[in-house]
C-alpha positions in Angstrom: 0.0 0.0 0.0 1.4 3.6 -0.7 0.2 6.3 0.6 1.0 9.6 -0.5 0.9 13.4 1.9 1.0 16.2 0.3 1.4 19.8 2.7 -0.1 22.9 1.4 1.5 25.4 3.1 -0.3 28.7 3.7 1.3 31.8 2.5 -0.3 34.4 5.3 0.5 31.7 7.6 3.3 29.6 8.0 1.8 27.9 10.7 -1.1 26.9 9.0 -0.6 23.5 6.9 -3.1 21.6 4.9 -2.6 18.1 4.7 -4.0 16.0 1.1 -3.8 12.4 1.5 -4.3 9.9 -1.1 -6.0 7.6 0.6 -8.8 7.7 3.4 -10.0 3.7 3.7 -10.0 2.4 6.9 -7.0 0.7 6.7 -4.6 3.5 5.2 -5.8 5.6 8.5 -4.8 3.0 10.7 -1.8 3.0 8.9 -1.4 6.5 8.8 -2.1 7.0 12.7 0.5 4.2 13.9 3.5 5.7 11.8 2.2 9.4 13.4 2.2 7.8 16.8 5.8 6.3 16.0 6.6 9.4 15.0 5.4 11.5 17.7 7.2 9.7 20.7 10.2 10.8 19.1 9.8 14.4 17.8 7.1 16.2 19.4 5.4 16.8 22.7 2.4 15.1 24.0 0.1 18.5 23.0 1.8 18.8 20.0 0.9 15.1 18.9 -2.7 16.1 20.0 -3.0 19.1 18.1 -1.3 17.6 14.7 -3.8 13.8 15.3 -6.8 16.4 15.7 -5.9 18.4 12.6 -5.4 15.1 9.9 -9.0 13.5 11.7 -11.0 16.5 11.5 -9.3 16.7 7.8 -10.7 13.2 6.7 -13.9 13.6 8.4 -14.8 16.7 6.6 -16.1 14.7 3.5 -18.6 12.6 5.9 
């Protein structure tokens, strides 16, 4: 399976990404939210993990 992120990043804001992913089945999210946890013990802080895991799931649950 490959799954592909693209950032946007917004020019008034640098702070501001959008995230497109190519793929939103079940399984790719599952996917997707292990490597972020992986990720996350090693780079950011516990709020910062929340913040980012909040952003990406409101994201795919816009289309609902």
């Amino acid at each position: 399976m490959k799954i592909t992120i693209d950032v946007l990043e917004n020019e008034s804001n640098k702070d501001n990404l959008e995230y497109l992913i190519s793929d939103k089945s079940n399984e790719a999210i599952t996917i997707l939210m292990f490597a972020l946890i992986g990720e996350a013990r090693q780079r950011a802080s516990y709020e910062q993990f929340l913040e980012t895991i909040t952003r990406i799931w409101g994201y795919l649950n816009e289309d609902d």
